[in-house]
MARDREN-554856 format. One record per residue (C-alpha): residue number from 1; chain; x, y, z. Coordinates in steps of 0.25 Angstrom, whole numbers, plus 5000, padded with zeros to 4 digits. Example, Ala and Ser with C-alpha at 12.3 -4.5 7.8 and 13.67 -1.06 7.14 Angstrom:
2
R   num   cadena     c1     c2     c3
R     1        A   5049   4982   5031
R     2        A   5055   4996   5029
END
This chain:
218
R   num   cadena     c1     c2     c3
R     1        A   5000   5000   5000
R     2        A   5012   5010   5005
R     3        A   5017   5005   4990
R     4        A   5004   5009   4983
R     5        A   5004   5023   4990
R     6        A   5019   5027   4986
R     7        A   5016   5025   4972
R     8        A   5000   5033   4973
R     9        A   5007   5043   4977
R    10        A   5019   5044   4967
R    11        A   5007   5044   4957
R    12        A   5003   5056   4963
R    13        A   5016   5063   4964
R    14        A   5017   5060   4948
R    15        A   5004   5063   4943
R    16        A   5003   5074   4951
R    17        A   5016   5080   4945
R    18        A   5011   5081   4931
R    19        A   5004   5093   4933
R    20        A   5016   5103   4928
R    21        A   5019   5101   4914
R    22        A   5034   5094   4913
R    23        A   5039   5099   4902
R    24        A   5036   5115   4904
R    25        A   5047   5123   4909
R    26        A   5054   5136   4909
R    27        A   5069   5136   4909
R    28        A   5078   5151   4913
R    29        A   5090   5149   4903
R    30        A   5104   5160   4906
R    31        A   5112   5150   4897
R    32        A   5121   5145   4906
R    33        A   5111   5144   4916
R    34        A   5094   5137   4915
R    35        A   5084   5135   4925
R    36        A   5072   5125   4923
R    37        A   5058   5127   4927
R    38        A   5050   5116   4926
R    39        A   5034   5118   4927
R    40        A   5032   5115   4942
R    41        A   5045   5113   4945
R    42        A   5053   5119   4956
R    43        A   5057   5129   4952
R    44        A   5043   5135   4945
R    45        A   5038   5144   4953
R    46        A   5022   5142   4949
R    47        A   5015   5132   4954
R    48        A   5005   5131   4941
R    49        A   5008   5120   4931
R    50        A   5011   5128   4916
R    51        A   5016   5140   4924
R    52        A   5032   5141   4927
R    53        A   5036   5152   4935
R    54        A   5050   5156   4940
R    55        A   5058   5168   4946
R    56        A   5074   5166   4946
R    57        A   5087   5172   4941
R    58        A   5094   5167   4928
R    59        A   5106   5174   4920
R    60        A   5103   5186   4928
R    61        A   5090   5187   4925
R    62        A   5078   5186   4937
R    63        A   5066   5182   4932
R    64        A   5050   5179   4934
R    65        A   5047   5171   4924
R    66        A   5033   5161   4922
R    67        A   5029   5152   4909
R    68        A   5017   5145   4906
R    69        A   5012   5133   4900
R    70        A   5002   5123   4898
R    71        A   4991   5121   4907
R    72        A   4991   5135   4910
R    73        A   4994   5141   4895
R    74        A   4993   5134   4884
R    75        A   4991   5120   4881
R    76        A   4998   5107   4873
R    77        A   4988   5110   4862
R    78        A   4991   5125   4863
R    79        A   5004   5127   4866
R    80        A   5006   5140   4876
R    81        A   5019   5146   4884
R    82        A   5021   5159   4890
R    83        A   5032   5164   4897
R    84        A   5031   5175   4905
R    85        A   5045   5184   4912
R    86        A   5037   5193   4924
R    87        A   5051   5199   4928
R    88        A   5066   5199   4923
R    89        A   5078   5204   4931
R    90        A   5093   5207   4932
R    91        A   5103   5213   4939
R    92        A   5114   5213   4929
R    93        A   5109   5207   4916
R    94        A   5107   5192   4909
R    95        A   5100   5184   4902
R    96        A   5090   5174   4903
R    97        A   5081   5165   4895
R    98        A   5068   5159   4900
R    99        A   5061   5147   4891
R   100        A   5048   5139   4893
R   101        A   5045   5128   4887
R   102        A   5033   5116   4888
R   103        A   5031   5104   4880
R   104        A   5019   5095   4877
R   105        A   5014   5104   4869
R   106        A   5004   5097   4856
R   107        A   5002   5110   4847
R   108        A   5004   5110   4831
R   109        A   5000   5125   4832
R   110        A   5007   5134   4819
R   111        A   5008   5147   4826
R   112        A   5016   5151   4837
R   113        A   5015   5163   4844
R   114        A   5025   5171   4855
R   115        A   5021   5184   4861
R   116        A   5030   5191   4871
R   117        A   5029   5202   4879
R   118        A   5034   5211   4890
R   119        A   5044   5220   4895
R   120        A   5062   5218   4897
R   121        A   5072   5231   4899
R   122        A   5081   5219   4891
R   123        A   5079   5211   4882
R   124        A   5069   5198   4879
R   125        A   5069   5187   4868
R   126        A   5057   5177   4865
R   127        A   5057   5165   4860
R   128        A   5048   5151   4857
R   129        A   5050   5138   4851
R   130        A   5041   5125   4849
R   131        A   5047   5110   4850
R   132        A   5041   5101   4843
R   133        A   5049   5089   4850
R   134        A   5042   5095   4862
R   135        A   5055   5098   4871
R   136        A   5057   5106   4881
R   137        A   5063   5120   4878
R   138        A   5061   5114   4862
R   139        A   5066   5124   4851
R   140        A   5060   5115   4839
R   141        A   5054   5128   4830
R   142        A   5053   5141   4835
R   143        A   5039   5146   4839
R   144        A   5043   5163   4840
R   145        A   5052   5172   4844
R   146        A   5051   5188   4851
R   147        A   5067   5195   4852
R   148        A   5073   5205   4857
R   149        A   5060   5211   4866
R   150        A   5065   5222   4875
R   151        A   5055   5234   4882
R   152        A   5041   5232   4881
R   153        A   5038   5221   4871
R   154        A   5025   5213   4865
R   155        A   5029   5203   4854
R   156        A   5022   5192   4847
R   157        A   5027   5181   4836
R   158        A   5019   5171   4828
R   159        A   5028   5159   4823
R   160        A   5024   5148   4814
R   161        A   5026   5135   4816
R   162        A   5024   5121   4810
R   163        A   5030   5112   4821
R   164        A   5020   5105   4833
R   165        A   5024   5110   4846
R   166        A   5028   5102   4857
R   167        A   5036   5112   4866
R   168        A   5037   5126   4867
R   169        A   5048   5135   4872
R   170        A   5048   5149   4875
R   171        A   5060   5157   4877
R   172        A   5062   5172   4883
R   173        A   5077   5177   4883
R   174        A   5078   5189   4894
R   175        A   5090   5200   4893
R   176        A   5092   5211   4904
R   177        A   5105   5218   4903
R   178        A   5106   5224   4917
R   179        A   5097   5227   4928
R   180        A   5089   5239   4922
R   181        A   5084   5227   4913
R   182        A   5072   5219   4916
R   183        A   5060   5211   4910
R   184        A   5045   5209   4914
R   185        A   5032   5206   4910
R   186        A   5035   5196   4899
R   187        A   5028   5186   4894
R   188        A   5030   5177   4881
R   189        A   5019   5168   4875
R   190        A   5020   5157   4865
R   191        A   5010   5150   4861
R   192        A   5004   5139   4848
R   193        A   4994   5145   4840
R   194        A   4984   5142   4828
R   195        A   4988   5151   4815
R   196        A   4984   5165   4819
R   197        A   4976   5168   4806
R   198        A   4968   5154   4808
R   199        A   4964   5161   4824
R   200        A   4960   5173   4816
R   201        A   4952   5166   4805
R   202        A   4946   5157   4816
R   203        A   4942   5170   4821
R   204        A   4936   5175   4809
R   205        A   4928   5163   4810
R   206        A   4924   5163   4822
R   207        A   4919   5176   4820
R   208        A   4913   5174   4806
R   209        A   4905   5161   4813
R   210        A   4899   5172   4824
R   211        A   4894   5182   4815
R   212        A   4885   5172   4805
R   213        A   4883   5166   4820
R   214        A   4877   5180   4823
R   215        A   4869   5184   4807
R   216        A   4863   5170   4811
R   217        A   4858   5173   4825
R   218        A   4851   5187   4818
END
């Protein structure tokens, strides 16, 4: 019976720990130095599952950083990331790069769109990639890229793409010279979508169906 227990509750402690996705993760990248954030890890410091958040030092750069994923955003049929940057500092200057990546994604979607936005005193690069191979951090084809954002920025990229998608990777390279420099508010989106003009012809219908809904109603 005591045997019979042992393994009930090893059951419990595995299916219980299915609940964060394995294969979503952030990673803080100075090139001589990387930090791993795994989705409900230790080092995550939000509790909900498709949410990573973490505040720490890397390249001389402190940061407040969260990403999301699916369930929270997005889903395997609709593949969504976001990576948000709520605070960058330094004291004397660096460099770092922060990437997000998730796997598992199902999506055979011809339209990839990255927005960013935000504001740096230095100097920000975006950047996104699909994997079809569906591996983690995967650079298979790129999916869109926003370079060289400095001041108060808004930028939005369409990118074609005739590949499935198993993974997605974000990237988002931060440069402050000195300690007048600083970044804040900035979030990047990328997300799988159908051919815009096919969303704005559905629309068309859509409204098209409404009004002979409407003549018939009179």
């Amino acid at each position: 019976m005591r045997r019979f227990s042992g393994l009930g509750l090893a059951l419990v402690v595995v299916l219980g720990s299915g609940a964060a996705d394995a294969s979503f993760m952030m990673k803080l990248d100075d090139g001589a130095t990387d930090i791993t954030i795994q989705d409900q890890g230790p080092m995550d410091n939000n509790g909900i599952p498709g949410i990573i958040g973490f505040s720490g030092s890397l390249g001389g750069i402190s940061v407040q950083v969260s990403g999301q994923s699916k369930p929270v955003l997005g889903s395997a049929s609709s593949p969504e990331l976001q990576l948000n940057l709520s605070s960058a500092t330094t004291i004397s200057g660096g460099g770092v790069s922060i990437l997000l990546t998730d796997t598992d994604f199902s999506a055979n979607l011809p339209t990839a769109m990255l927005a960013v936005s935000g504001g740096t005193g230095g100097s920000l690069n975006f950047r996104s990639w699909g994997d079809s191979a569906n591996q983690e951090f995967g650079m298979g084809f790129d999916t869109g890229s926003s370079l060289g954002q400095t001041g108060t920025f808004s930028d939005s990229v369409q990118t074609s793409i005739s590949n499935s998608v198993g993974s997605l990777t974000m990237r988002m390279d931060i440069g402050l010279a000195d300690a007048a420099q600083s970044a804040s508010n900035v979030s990047s989106n990328l997300s799988l979508v159908p051919e815009p003009g096919t969303v704005s012809l559905l629309g068309f219908g859509l409204a098209g169906l409404a009004m002979i809904g409407r003549r018939r109603d009179r």
